[in-house]
C-alpha positions in Angstrom: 5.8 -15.7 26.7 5.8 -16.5 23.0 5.6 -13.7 20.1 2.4 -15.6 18.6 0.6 -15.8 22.3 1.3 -11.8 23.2 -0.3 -11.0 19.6 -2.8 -13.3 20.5 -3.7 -12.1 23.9 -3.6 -8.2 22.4 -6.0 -8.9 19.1 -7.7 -11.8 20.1 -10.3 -11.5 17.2 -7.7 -10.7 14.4 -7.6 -13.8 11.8 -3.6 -13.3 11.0 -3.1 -13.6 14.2 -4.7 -17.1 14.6 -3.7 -17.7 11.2 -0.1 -17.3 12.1 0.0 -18.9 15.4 -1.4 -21.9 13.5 1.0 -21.9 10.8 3.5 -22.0 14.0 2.2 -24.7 15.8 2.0 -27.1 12.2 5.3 -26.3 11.3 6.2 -27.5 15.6 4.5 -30.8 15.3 1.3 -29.8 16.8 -1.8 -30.6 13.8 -4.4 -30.5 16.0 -3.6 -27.2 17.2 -2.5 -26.0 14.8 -6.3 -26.7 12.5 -8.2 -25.1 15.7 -6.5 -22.0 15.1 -6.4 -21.9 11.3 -10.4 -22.5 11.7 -10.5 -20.0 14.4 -9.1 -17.4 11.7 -11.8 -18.4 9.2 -14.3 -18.1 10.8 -13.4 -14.9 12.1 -13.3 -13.5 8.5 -16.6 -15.2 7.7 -18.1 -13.7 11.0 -18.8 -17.4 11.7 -20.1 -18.3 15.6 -17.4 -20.8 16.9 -16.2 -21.9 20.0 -14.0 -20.1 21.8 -10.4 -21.4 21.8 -8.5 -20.5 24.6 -5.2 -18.8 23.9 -3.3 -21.0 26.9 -3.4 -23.4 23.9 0.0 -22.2 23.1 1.7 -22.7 26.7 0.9 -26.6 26.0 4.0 -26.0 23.5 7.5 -25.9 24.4 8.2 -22.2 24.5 11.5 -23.0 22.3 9.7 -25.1 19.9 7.1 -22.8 19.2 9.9 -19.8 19.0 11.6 -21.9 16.1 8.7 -23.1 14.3 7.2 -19.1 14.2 10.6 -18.2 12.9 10.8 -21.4 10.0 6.8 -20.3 9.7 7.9 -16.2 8.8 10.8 -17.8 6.2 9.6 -20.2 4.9 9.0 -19.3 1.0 5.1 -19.3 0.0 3.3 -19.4 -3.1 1.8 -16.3 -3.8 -1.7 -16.2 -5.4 -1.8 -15.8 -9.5 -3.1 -12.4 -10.7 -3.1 -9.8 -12.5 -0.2 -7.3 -12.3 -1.8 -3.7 -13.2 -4.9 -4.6 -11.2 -2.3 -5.0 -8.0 -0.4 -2.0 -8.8 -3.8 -0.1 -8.9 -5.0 -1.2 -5.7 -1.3 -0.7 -4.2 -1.3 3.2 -5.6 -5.1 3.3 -4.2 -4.2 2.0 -0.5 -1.0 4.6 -0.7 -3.2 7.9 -1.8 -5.7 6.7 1.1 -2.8 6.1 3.3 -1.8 9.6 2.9 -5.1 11.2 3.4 -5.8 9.1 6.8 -7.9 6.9 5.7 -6.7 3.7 7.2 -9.2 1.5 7.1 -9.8 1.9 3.3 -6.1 1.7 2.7 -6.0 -1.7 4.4 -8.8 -3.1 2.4 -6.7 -1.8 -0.9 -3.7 -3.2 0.2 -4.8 -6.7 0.7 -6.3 -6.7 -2.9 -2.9 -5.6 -4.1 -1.5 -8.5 -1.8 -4.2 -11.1 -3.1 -4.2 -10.0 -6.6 -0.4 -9.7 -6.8 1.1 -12.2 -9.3 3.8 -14.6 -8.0 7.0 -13.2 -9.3 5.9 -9.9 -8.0 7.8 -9.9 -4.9 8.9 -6.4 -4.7 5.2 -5.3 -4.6 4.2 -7.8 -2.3 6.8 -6.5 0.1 6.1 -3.0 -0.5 2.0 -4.0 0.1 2.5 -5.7 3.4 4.5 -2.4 4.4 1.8 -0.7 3.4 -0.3 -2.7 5.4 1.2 -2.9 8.1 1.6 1.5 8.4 -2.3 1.8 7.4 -2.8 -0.8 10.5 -0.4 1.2 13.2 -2.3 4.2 12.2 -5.8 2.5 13.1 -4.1 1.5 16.6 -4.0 -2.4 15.5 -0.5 -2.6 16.5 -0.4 -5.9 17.0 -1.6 -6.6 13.1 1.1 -4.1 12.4 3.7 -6.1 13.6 1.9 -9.7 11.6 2.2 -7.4 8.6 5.8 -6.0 9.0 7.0 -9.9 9.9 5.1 -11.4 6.7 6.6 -8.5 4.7 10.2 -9.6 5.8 9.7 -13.2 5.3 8.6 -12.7 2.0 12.4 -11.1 1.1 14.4 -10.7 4.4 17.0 -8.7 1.8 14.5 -6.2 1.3 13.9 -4.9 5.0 14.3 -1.0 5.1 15.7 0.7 8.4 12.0 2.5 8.0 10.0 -1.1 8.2 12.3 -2.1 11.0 11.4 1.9 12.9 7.9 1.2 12.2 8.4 -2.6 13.3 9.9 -1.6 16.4 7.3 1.3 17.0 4.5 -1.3 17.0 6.1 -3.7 19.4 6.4 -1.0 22.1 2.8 0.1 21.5 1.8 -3.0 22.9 4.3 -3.3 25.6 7.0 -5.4 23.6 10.0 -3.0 25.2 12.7 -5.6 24.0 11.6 -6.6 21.0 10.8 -2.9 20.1 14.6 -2.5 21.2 15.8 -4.9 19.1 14.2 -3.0 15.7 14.9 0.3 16.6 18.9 -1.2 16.8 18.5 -2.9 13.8 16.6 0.1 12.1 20.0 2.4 12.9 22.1 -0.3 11.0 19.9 0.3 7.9 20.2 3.6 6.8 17.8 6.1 8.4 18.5 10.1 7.3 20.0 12.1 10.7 16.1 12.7 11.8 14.6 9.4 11.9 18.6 7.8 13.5 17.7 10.9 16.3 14.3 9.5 16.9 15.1 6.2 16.9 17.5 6.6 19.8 15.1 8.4 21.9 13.0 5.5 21.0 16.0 3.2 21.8 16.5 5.0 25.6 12.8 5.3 26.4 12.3 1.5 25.6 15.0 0.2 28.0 13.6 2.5 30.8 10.3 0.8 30.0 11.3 -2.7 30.1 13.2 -1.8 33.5 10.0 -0.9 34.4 8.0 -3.3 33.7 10.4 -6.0 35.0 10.3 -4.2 38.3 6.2 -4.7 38.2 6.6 -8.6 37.1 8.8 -9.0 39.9 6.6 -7.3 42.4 3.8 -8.8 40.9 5.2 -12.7 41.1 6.8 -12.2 44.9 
């Protein structure tokens, strides 16, 4: 199973989700797909009726080919969208303070005017806005978002990845069942300078993940016999 189609399957209704499994499937060869989805994600945002897509449209991929084109799809530089630079920096300081007093939703909002606003050179803020992002979406249980959000962020500027967006990362791939993926991050997280606390946490993280992916093989293997 594909990174794009778990997302997919787990927030069928989010628009970056679609968004980024059709980006994938264009950058594998696969057009036609690849505009269903990107149509499915507008039309999402504009609450526009549509039909139904279903998500075994991915399995008509090659697994591998799909894998690599999500991957070239994450690196890939984009152009960002012209703006104004104190207007972003407002609305990234707004979706922080809201951040911090739990208001999630409304942080969200802020940061994707910071993100939308941000002018292209501004690629520190970008990354630090997708962060944002992707927190305010974990704390509102949209895990799956989370981990769109964390993904973009690192894309953007893989140099700037912090063992904290990597915890988080790797926190929103085991909310939704991810165990090795989540494993991965949480590794990766410890080789990027987390203070004694968080490296502490992040093992437990590390030892309770591989007892859940032992688990859950032992279900898939029960389940397919």
């Amino acid at each position: 199973m594909t990174i794009w189609k778990a997302l997919l399957e787990d927030s069928p209704n989010s628009p970056e989700v679609w968004r980024g499994l059709g980006e994938a499937l264009r950058a594998a060869g696969y057009d036609d797909r690849a505009n269903q989805c990107l149509k499915r994600a507008v039309a999402i945002e504009s609450e526009t009726p549509v039909k139904t897509i279903d998500v075994d449209v991915v399995d008509e991929a090659s697994t591998e080919a799909l894998i690599l084109a999500a991957e070239a799809a994450q690196s890939a530089p984009t152009e960002p969208e012209r703006g104004d630079l104190d207007e972003a920096v407002g609305w990234y300081n707004m979706g922080i303070n809201l951040l911090s007093e739990g208001k999630n939703d409304e942080a969200i909002s802020s940061f994707e005017k910071a993100i939308g606003g941000c002018p292209a050179t501004e690629i520190e803020l970008k990354v630090k806005a997708q962060n944002g992002r992707g927190n305010a979406l974990y704390n509102s249980g949209r895990y799956s978002e989370s981990v769109v959000a964390y993904h973009t962020a690192i894309g953007i500027d893989p140099n700037s990845v912090s063992g904290r967006t990597l915890f988080n990362m790797g926190s929103s791939y085991a909310a939704v069942e991810m165990f090795d993926d989540a494993i991965k991050c949480f590794i990766q997280a410890l080789e990027r300078g987390l203070d004694k606390q968080d490296s502490e946490l992040c093992e437990k993280q590390i030892s309770r993940c591989r007892l859940l992916s032992r688990e859950q093989a032992k279900r898939q293997s029960r389940t397919s016999a």
